[in-house]
NUPAGU-776624 format. One record per residue: residue number from 1; chain; x negated, y negated, z of N, C-alpha, C in turn. Coordinates in pm, 1 decimal. Example, Ala and Ser with C-alpha at 12.3 -4.5 7.8 and 13.67 -1.06 7.14 Angstrom:
% NUPAGU-776624
- num,cadena,n_east,n_north,n_up,ca_east,ca_north,ca_up,c_east,c_north,c_up
- 1,A,-1319.0,569.0,780.0,-1230.0,450.0,780.0,-1320.0,330.0,780.0
- 2,A,-1285.0,225.0,708.0,-1367.0,106.0,714.0,-1290.0,-3.0,787.0
//
This chain:
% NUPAGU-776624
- num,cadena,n_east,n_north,n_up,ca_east,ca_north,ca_up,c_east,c_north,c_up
- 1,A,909.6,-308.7,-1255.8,922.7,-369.0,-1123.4,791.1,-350.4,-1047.3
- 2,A,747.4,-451.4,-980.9,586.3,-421.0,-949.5,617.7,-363.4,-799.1
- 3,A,500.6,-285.4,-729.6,480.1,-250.2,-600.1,514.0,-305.7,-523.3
- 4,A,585.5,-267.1,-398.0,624.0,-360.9,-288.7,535.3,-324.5,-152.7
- 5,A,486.0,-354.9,-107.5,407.4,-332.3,-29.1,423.2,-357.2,177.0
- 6,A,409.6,-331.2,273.6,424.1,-378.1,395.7,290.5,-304.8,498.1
- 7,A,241.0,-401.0,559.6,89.0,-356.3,619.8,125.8,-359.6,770.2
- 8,A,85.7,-286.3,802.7,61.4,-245.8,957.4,-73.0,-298.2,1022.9
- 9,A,-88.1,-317.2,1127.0,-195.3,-425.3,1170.2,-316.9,-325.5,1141.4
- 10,A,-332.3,-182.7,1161.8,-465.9,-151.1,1146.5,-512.2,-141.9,998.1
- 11,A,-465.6,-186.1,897.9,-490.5,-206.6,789.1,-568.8,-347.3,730.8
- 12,A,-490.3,-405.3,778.5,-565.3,-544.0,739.7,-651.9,-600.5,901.4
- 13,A,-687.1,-550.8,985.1,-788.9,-547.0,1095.5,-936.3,-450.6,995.8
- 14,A,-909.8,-333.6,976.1,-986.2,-261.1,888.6,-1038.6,-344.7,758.2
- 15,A,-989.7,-436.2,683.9,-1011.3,-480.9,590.4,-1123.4,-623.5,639.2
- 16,A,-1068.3,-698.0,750.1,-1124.9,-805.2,782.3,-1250.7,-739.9,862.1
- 17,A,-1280.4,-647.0,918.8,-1377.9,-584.9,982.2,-1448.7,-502.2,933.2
- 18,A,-1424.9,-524.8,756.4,-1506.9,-406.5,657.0,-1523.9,-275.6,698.3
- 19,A,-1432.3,-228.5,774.6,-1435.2,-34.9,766.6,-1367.9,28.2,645.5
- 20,A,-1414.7,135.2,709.1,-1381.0,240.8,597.0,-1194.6,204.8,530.7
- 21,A,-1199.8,192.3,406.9,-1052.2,165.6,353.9,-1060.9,16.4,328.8
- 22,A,-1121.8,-42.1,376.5,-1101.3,-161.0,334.8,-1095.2,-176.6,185.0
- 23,A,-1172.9,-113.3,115.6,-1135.8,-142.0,-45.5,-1005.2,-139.4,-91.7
- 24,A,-917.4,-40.9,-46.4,-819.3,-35.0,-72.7,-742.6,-105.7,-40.9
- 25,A,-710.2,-180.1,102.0,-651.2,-294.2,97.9,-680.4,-398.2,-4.9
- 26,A,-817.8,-405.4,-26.0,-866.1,-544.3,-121.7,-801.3,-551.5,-188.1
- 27,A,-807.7,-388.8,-269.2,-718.0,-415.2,-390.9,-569.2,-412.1,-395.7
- 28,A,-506.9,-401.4,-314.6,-354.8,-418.3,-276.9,-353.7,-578.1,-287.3
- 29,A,-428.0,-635.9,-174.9,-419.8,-778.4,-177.3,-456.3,-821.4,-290.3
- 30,A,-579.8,-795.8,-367.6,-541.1,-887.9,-524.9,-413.1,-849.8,-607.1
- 31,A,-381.0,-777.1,-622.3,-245.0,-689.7,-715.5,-188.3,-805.0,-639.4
- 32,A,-140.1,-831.4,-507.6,-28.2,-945.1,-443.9,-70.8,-1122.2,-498.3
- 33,A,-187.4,-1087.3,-489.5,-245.5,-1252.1,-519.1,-226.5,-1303.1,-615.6
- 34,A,-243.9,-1199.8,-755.1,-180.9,-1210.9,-892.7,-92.9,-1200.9,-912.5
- 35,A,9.0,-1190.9,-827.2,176.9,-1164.6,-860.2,216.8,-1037.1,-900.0
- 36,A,136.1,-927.4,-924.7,151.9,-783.6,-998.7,207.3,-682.9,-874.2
- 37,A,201.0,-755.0,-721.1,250.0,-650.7,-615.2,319.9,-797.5,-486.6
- 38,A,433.7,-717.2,-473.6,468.2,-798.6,-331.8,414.3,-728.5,-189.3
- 39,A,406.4,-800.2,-87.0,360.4,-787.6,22.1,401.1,-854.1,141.1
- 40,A,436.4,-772.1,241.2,475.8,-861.7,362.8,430.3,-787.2,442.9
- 41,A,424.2,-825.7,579.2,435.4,-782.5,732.3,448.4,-830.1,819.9
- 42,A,533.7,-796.3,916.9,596.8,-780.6,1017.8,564.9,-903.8,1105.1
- 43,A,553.5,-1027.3,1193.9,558.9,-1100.0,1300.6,545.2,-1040.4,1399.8
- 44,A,522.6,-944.7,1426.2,520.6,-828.3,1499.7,378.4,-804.3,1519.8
- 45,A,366.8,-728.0,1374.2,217.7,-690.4,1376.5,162.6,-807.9,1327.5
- 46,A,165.8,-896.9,1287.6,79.5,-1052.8,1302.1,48.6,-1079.8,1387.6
- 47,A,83.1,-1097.9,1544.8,100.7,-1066.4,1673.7,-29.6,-998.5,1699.9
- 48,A,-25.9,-891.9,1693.5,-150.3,-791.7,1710.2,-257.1,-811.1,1662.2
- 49,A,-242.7,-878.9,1531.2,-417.6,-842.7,1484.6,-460.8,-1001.2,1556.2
- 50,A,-343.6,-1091.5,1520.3,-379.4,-1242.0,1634.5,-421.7,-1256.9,1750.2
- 51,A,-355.6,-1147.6,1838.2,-444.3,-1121.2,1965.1,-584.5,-1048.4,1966.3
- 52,A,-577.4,-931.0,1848.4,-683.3,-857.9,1870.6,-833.8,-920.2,1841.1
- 53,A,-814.2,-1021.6,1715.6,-924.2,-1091.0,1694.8,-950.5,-1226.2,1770.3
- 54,A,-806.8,-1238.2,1889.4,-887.5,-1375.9,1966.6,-938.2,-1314.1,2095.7
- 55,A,-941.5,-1184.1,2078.5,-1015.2,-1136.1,2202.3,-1205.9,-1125.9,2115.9
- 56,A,-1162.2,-1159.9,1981.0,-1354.5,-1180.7,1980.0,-1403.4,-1320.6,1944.6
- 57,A,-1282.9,-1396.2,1878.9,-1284.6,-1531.4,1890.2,-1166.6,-1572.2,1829.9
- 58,A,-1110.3,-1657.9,1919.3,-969.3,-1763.1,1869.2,-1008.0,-1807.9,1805.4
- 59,A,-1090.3,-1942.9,1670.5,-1141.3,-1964.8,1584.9,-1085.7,-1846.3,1441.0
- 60,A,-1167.4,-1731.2,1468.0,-1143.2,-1612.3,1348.8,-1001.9,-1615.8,1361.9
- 61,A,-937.5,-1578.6,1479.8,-798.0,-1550.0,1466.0,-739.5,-1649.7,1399.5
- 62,A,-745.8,-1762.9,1402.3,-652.2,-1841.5,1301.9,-701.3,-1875.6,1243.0
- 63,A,-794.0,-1843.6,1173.5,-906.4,-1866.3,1034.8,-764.1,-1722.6,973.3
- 64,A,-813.1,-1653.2,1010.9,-752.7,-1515.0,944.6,-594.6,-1490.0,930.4
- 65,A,-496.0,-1560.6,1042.1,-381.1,-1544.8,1061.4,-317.8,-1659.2,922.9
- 66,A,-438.5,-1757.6,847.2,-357.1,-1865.2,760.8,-399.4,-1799.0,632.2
- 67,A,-492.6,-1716.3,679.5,-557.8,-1644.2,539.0,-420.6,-1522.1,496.7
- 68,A,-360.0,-1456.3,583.8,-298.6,-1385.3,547.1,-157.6,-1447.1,452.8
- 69,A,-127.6,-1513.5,533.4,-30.4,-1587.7,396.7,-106.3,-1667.1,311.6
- 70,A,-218.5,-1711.2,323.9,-232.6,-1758.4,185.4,-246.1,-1641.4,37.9
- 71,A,-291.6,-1495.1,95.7,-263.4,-1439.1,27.5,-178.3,-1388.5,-47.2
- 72,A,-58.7,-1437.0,5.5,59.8,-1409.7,-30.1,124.8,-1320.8,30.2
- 73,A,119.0,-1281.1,136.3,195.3,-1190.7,267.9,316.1,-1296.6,311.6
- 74,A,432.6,-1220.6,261.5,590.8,-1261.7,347.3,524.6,-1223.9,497.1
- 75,A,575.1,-1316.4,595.8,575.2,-1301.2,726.9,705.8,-1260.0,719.3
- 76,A,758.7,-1157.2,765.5,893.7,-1109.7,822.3,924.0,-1133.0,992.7
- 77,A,1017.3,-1248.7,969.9,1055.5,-1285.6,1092.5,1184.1,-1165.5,1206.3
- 78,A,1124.9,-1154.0,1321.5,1252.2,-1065.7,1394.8,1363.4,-1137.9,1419.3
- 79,A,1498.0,-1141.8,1351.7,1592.4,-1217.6,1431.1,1704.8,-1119.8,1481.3
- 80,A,1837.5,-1192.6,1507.4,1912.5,-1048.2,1595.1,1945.6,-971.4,1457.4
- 81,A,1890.2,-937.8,1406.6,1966.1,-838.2,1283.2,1923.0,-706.0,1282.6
- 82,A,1961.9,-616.8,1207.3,1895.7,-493.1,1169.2,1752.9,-465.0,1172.2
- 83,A,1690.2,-535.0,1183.1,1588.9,-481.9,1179.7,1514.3,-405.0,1316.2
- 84,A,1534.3,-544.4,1397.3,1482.7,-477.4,1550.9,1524.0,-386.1,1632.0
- 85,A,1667.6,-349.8,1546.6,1764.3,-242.3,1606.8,1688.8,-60.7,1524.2
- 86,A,1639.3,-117.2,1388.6,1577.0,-12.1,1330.7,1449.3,-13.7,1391.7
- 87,A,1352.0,-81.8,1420.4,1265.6,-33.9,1508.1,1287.5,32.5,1648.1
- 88,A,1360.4,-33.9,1734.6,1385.3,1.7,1878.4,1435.5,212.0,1809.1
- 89,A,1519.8,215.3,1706.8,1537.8,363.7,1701.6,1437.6,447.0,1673.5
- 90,A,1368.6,391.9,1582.4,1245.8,437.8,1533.8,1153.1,433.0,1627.7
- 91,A,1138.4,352.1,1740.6,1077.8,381.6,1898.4,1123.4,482.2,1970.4
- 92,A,1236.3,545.0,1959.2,1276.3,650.9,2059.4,1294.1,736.7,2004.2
- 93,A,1244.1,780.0,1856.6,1260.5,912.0,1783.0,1116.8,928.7,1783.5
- 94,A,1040.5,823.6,1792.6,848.2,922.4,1723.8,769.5,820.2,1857.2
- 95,A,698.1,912.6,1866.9,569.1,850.1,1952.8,481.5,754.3,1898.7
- 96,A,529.1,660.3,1869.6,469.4,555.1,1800.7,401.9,403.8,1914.3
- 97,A,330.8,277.3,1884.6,390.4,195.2,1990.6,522.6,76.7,1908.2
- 98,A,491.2,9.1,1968.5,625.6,-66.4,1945.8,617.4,-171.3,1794.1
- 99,A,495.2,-240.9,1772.1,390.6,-275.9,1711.4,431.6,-185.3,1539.4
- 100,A,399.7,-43.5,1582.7,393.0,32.5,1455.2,548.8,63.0,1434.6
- 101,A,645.6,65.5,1523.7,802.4,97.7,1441.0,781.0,-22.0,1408.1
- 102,A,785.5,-144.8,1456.5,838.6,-267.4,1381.2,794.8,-255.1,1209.7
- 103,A,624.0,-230.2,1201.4,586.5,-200.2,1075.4,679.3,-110.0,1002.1
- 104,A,704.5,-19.5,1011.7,789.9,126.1,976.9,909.8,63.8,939.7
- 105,A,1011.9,7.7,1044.7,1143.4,-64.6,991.9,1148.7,-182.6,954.0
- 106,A,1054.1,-261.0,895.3,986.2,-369.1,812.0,1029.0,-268.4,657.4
- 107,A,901.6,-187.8,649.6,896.0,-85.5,525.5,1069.0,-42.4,498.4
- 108,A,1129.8,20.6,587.8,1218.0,40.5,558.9,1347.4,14.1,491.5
- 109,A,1342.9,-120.1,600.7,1476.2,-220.1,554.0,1448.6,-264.0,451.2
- 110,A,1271.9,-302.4,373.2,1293.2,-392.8,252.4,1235.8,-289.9,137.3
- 111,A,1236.6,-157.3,150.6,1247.2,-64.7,74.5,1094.4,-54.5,-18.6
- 112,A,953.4,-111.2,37.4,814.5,-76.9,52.0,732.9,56.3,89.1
- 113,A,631.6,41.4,30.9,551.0,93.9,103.8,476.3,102.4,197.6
- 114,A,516.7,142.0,294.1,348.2,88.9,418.8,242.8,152.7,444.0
- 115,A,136.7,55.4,449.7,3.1,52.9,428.5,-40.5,66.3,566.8
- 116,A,-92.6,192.8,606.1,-147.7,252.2,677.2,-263.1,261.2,734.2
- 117,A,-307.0,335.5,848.2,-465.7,376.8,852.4,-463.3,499.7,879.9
- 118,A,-497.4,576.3,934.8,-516.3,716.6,984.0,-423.9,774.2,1052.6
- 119,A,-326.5,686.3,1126.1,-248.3,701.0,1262.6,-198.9,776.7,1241.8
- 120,A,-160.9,917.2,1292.7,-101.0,1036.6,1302.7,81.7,997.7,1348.5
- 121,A,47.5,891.6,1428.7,218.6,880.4,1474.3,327.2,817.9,1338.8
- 122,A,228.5,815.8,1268.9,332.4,781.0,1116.3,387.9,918.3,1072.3
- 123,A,337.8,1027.5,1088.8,394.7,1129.7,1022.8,533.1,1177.4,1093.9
- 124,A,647.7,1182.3,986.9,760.3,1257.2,943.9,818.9,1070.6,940.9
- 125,A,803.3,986.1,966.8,909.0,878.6,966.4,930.2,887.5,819.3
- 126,A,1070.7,813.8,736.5,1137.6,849.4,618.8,1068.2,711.3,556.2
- 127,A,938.0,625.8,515.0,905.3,536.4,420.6,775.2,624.2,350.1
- 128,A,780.2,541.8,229.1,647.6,577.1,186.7,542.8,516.6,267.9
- 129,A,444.0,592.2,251.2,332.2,526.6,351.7,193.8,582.1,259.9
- 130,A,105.5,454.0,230.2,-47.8,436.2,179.2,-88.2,445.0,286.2
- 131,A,-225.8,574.7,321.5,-336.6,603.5,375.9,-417.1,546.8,311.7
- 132,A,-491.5,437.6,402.4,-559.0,362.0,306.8,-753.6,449.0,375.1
- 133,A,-700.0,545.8,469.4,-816.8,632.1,503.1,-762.3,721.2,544.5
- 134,A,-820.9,871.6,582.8,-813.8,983.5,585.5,-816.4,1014.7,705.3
//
């Protein structure tokens, strides 16, 4: 059964902005591109890195927001189901922002790994989680 994967916005922001870790996403994203790993994230955190890069140009942002599914990233849509109810809990148990539970109960509900950056407010939540930096 191949890797299942779920990215949190400072992961693939890090990757498109060549910092540190970015290799490691790369290679997550080819493993997905070849079919050898699944991958999704959140509408949520799509959201975020969409705003974050049209604060340096709208252009990149949707250069980058069509790039992510073409890579083969499931967009996980919020509807009234379980999921947003597992984030909103996962908001009032860890100091997280709202942004990163959605990532977290993304990982959760579809039983992934999430792909990380440094963020300290990930520690003790119950998914696996790739530090894709230190």
């Amino acid at each position: 059964m191949p890797e299942k994967y779920t990215f949190d916005s400072e992961a693939l922001l890090a990757f498109y902005f060549d910092e540190e870790g970015a290799d490691v996403v790369e290679d997550i994203l080819e493993q997905i591109g070849r079919g050898s790993a699944g991958g999704n994230i959140n509408i949520i955190n799509l959201a975020e890195i969409y705003y974050i890069l049209s604060r340096k140009d709208p252009k990149i942002a949707e250069e980058k927001v069509k790039n992510i599914r073409l890579m083969g990233l499931k967009v996980v849509p919020v509807e009234d189901d379980g999921l947003w109810r597992e984030a909103a809990l996962l908001k009032s148990k860890y100091s997280m922002s709202l942004a990163d539970a959605f990532a977290v109960a993304t990982a959760k509900v579809f039983k992934t790994t999430l792909v990380i950056g440094s963020d300290r407010e990930f520690d003790g939540v119950k998914v696996s989680l790739l530090r894709m930096r230190k």
